[in-house]
MOPAC internal coordinates of N, CA, C and O (Angstrom, degrees):
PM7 1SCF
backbone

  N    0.0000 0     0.00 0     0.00 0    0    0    0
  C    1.4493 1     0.00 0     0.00 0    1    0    0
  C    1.5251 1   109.23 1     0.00 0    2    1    0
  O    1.2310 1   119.26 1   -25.64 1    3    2    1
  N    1.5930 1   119.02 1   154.36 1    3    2    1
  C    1.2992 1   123.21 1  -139.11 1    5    3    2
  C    1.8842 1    82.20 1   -95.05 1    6    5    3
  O    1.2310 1   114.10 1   -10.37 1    7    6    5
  N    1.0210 1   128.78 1   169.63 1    7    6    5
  C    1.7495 1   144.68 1   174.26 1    9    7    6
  C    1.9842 1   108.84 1  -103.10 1   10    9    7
  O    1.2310 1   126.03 1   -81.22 1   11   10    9
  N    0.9421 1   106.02 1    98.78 1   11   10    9
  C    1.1993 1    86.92 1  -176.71 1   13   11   10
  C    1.3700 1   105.53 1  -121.92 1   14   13   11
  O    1.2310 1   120.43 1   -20.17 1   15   14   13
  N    1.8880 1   116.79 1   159.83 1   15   14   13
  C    1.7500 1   111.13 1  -137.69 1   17   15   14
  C    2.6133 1    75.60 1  -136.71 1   18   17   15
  O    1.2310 1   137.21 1   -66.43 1   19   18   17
  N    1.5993 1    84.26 1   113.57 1   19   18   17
  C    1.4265 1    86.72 1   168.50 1   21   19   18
  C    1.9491 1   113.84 1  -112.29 1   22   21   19
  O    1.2310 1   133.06 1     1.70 1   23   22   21
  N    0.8300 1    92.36 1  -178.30 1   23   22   21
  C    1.5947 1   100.86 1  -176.93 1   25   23   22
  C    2.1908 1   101.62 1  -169.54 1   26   25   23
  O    1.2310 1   139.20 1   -35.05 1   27   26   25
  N    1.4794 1    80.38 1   144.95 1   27   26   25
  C    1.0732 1    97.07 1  -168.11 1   29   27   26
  C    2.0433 1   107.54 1   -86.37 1   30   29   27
  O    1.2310 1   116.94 1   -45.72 1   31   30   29
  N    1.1299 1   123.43 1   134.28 1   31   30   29
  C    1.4797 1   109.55 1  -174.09 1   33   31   30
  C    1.6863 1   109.56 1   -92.49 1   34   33   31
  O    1.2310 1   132.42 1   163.31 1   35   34   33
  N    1.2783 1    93.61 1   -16.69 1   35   34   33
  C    2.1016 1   110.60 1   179.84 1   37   35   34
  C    2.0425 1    90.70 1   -68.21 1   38   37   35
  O    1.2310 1   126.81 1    95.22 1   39   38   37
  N    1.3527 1   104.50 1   -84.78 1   39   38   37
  C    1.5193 1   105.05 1  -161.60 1   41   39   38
  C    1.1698 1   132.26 1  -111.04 1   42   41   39
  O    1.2310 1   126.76 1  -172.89 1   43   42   41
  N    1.9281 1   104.61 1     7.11 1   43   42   41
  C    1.4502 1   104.69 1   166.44 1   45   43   42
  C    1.4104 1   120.92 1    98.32 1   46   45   43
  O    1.2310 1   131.58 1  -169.57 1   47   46   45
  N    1.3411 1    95.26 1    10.43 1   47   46   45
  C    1.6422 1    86.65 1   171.44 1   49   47   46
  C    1.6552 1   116.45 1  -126.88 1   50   49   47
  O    1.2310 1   135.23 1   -25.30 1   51   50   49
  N    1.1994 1    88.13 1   154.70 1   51   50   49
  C    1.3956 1   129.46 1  -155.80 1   53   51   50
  C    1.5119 1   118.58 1  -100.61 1   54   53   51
  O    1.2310 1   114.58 1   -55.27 1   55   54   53
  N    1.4390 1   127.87 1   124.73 1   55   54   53
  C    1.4831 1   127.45 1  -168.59 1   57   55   54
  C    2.0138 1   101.31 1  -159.23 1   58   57   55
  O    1.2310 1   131.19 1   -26.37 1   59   58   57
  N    1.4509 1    96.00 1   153.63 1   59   58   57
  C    1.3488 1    93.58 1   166.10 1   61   59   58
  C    1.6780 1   101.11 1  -133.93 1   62   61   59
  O    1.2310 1   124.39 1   -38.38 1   63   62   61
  N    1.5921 1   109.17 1   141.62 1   63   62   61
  C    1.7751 1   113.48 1  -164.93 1   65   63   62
  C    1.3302 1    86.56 1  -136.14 1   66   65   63
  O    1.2310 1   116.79 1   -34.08 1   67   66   65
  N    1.6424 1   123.71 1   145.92 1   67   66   65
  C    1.3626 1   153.33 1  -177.54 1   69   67   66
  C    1.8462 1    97.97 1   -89.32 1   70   69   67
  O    1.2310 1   117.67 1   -42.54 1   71   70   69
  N    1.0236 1   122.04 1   137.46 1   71   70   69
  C    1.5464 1   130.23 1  -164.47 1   73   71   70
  C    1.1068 1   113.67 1  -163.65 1   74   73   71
  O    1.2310 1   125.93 1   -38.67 1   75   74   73
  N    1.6809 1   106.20 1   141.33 1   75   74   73
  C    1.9167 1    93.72 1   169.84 1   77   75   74
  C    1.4072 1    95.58 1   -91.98 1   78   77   75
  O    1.2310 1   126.66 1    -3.00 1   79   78   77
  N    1.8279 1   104.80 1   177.00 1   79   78   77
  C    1.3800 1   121.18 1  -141.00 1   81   79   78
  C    1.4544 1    58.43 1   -89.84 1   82   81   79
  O    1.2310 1    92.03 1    -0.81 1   83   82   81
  N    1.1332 1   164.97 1   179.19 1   83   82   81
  C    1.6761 1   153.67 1   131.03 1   85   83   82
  C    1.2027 1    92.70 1   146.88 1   86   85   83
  O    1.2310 1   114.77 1   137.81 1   87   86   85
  N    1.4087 1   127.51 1   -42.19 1   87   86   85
  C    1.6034 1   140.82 1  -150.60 1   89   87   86
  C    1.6775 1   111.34 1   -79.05 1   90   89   87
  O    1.2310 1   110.76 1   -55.16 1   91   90   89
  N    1.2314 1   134.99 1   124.84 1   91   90   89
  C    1.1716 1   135.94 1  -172.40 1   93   91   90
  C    1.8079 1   111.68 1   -50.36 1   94   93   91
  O    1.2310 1   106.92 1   -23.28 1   95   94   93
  N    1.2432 1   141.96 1   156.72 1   95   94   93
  C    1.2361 1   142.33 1   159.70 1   97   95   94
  C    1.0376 1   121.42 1   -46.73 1   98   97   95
  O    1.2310 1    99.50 1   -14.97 1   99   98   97
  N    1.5684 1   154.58 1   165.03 1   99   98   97
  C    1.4080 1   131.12 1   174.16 1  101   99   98
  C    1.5272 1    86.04 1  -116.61 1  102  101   99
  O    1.2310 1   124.50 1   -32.11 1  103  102  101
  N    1.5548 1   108.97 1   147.89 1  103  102  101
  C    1.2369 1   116.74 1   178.51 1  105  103  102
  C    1.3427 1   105.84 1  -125.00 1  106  105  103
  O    1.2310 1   113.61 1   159.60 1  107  106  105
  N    1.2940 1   129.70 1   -20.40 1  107  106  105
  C    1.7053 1   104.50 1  -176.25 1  109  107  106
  C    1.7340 1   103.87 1  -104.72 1  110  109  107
  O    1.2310 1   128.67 1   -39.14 1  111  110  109
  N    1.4084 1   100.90 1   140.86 1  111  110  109
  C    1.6119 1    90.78 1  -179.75 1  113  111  110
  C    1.4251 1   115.54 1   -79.97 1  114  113  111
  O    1.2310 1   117.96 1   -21.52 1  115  114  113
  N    1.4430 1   121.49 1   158.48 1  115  114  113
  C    1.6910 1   125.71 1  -164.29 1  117  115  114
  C    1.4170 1    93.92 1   -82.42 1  118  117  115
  O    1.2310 1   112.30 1   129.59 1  119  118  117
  N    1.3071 1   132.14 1   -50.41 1  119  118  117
  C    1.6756 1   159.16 1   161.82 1  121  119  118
  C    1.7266 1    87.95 1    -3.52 1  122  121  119
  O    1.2310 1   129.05 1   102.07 1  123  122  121
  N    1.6410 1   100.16 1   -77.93 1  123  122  121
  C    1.0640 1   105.57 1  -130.59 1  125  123  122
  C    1.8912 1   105.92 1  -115.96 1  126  125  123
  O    1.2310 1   137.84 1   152.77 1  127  126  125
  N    1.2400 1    83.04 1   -27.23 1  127  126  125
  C    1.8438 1   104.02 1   179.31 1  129  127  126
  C    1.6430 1   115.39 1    76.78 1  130  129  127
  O    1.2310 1   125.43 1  -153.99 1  131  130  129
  N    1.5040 1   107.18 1    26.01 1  131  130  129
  C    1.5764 1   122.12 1  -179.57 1  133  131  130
  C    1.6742 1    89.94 1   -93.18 1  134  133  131
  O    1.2310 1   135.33 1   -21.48 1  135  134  133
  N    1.4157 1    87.94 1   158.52 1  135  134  133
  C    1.8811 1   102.85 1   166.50 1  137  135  134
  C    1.5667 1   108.16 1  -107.63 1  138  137  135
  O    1.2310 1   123.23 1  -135.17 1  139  138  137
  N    1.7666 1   111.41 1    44.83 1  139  138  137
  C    1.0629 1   125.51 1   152.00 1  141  139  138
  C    1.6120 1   125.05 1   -79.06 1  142  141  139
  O    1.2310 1   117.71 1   164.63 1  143  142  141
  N    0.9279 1   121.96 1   -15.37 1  143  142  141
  C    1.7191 1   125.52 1   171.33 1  145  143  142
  C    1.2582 1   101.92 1   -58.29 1  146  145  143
  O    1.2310 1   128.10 1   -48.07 1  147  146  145
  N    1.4313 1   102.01 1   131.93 1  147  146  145
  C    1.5522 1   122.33 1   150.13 1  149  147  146
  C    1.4528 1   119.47 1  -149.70 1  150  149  147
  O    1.2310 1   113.11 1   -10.45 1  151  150  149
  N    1.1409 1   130.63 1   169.55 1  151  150  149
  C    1.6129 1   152.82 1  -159.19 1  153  151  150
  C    2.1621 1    80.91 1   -82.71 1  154  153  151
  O    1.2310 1   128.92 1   -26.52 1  155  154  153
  N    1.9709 1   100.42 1   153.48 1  155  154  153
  C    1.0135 1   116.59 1  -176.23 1  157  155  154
  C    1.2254 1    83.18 1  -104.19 1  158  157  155
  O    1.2310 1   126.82 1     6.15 1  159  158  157
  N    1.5114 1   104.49 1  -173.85 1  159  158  157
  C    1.6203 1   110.87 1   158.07 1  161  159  158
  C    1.3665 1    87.33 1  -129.43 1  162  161  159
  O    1.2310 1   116.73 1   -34.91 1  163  162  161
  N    1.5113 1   123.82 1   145.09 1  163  162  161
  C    1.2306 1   129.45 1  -175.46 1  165  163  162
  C    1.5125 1   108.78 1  -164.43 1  166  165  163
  O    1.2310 1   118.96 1   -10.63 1  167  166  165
  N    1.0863 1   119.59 1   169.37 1  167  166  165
  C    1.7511 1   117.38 1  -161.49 1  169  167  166
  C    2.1636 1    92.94 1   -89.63 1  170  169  167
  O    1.2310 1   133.17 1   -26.83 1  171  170  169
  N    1.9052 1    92.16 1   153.17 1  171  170  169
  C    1.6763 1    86.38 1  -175.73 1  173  171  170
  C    1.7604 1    85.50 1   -98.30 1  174  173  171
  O    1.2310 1   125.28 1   -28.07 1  175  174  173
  N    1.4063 1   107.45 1   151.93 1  175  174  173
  C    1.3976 1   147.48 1   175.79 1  177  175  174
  C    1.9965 1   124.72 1   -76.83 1  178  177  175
  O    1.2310 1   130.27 1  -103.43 1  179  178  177
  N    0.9987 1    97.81 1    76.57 1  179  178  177
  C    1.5054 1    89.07 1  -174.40 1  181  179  178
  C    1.0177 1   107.79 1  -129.93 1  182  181  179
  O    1.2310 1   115.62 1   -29.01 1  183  182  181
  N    1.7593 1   125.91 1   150.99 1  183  182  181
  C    1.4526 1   131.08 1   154.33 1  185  183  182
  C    1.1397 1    97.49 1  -103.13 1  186  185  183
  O    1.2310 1   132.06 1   -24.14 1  187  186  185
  N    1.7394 1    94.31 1   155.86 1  187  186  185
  C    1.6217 1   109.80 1   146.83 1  189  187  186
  C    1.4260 1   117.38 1  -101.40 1  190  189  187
  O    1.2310 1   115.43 1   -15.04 1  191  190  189
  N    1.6856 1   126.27 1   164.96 1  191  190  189
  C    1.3429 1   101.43 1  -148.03 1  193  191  190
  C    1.8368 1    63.50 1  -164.31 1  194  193  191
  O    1.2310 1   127.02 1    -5.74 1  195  194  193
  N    1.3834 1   104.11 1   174.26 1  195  194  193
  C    1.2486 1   135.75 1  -168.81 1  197  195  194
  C    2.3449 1   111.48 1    34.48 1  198  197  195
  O    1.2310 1   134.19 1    46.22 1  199  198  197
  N    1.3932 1    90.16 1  -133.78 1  199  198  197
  C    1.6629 1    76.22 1  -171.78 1  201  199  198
  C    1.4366 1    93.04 1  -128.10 1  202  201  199
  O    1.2310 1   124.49 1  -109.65 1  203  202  201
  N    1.0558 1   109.00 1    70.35 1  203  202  201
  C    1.7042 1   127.61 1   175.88 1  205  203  202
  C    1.9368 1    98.90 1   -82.83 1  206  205  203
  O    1.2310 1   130.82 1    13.28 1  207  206  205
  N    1.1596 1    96.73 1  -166.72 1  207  206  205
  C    1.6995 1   103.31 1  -155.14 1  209  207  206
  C    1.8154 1    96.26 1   -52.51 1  210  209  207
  O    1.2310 1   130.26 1   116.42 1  211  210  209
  N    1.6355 1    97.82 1   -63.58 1  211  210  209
  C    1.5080 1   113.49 1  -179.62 1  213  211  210
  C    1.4718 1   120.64 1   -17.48 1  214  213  211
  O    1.2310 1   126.59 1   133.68 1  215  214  213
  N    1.0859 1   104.94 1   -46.32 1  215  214  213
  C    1.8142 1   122.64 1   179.50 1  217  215  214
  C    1.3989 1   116.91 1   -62.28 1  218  217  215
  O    1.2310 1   126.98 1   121.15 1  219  218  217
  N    1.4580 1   104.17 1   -58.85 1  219  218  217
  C    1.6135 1   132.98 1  -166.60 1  221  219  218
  C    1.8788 1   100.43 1   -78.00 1  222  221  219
  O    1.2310 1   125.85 1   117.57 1  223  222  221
  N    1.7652 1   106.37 1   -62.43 1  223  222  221
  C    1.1919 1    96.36 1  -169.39 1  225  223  222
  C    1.6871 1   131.27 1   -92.00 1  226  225  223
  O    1.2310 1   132.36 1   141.25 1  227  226  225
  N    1.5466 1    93.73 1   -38.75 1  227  226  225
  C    1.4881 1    97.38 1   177.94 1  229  227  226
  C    1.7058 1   116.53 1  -118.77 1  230  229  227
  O    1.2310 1   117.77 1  -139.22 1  231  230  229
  N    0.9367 1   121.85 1    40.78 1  231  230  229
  C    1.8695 1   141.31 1   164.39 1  233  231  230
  C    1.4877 1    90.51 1   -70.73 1  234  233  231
  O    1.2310 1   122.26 1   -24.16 1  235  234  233
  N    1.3694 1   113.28 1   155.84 1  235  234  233
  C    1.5609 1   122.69 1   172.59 1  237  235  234
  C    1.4706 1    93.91 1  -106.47 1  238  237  235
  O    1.2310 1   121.38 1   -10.67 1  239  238  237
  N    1.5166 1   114.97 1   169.33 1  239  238  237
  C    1.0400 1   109.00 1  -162.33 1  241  239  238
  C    1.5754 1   110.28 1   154.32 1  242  241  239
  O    1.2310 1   121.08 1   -38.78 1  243  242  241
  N    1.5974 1   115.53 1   141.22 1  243  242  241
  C    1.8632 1   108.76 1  -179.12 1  245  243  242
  C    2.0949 1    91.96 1   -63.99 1  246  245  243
  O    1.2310 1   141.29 1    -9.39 1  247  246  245
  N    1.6321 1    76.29 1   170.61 1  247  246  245
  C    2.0074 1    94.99 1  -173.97 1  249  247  246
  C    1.2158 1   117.37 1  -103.59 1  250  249  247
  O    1.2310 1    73.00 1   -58.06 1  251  250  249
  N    0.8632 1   175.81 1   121.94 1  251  250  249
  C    1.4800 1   168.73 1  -156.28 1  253  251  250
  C    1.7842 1   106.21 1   -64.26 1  254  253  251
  O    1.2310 1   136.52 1   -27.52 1  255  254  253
  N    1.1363 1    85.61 1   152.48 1  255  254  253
  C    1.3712 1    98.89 1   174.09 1  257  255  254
  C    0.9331 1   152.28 1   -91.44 1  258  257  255
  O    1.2310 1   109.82 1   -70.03 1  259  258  257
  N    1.9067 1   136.71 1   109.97 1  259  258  257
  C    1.5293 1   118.05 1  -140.95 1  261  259  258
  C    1.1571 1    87.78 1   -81.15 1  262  261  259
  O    1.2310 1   137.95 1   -20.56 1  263  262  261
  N    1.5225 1    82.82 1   159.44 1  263  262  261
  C    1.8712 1   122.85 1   161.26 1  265  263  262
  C    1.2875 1   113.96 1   -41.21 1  266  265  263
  O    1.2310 1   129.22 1   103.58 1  267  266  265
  N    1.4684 1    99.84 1   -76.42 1  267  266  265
  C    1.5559 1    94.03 1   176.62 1  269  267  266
  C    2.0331 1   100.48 1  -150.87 1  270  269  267
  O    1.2310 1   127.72 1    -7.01 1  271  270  269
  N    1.2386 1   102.75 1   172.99 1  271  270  269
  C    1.4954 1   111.25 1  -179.05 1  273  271  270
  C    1.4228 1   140.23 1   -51.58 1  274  273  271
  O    1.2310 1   127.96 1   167.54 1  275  274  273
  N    1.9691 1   102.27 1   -12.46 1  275  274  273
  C    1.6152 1   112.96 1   178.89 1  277  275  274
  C    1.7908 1    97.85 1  -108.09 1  278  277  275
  O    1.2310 1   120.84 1  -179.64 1  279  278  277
  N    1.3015 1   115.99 1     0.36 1  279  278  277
  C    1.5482 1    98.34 1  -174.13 1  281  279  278
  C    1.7279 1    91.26 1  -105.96 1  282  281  279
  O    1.2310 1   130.96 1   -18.13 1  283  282  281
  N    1.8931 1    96.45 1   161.87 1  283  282  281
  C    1.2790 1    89.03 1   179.48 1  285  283  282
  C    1.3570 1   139.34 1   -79.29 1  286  285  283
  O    1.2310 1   116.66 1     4.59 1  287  286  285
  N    1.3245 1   123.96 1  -175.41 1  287  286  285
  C    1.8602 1   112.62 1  -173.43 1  289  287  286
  C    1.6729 1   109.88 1   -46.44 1  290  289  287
  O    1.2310 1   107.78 1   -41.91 1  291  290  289
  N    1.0499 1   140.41 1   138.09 1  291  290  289
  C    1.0407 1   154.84 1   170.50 1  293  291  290
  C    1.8535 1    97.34 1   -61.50 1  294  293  291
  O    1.2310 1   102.16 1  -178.96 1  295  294  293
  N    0.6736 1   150.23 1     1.04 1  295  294  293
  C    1.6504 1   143.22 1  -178.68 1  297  295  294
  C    1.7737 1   102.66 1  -125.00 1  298  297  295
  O    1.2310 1   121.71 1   137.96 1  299  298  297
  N    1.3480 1   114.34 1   -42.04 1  299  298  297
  C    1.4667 1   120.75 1   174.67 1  301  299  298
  C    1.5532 1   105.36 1   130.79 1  302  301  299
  O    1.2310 1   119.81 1   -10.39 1  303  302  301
  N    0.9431 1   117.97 1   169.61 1  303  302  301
  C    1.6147 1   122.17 1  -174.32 1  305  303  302
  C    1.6991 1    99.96 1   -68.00 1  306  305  303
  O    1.2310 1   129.91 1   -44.55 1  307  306  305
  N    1.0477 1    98.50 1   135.45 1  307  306  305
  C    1.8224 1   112.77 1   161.72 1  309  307  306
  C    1.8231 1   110.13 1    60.25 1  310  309  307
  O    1.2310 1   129.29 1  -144.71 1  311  310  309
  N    1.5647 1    99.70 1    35.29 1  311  310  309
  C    1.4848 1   110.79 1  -167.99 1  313  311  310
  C    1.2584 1    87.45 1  -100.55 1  314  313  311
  O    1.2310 1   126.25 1    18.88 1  315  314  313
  N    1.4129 1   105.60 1  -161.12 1  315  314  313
  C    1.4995 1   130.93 1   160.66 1  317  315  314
  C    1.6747 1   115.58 1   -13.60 1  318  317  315
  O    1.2310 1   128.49 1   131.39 1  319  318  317
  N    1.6566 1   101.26 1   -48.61 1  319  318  317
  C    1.2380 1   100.37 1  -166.94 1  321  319  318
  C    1.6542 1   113.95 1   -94.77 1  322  321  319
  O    1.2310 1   126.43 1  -164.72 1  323  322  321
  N    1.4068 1   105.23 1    15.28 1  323  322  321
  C    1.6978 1   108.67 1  -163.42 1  325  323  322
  C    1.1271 1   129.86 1    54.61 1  326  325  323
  O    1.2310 1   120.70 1  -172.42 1  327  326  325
  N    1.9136 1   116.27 1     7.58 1  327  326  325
  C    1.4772 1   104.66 1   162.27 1  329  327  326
  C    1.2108 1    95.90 1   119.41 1  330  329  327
  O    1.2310 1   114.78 1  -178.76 1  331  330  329
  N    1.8783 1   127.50 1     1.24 1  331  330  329
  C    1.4687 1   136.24 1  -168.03 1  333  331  330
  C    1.6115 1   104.89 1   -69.56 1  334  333  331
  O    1.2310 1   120.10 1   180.00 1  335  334  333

């Protein structure tokens, strides 16, 4: 469930409440008991964590090293290595 961050425009206060996307807006603040509450807009918060694609596919990073000069790039065409 999504985090969503309200603030009151009457007295200034500030809260973040767990909600389904389904769930009505909250409009009166607890603070203050005005139907000044509304939803912020604010950036969403995520890591990536273990060795999911991010890690494996698109991390920067040196390329491995071919074998030899007739086989192809060791990373894949137009990868890491630009196709070397």
């Amino acid at each position: 469930m999504p985090i969503y961050e309200y603030r009151c425009s009457d007295c200034g206060f500030q809260k973040e409440f767990i909600q389904k996307m389904s769930d009505a807006p909250l409009t009166t603040c607890p603070e203050c008991g005005k139907e000044t509450f509304s939803k912020m807009l604010s950036a969403a918060g995520f890591q990536l964590k273990g060795s999911g694609w991010y890690q494996t596919d698109f991390k920067g990073g040196s390329c491995p090293a071919k074998e030899d000069s007739k086989s192809a790039p060791a990373c894949g065409t137009g990868g890491c290595c630009g196709g070397n």
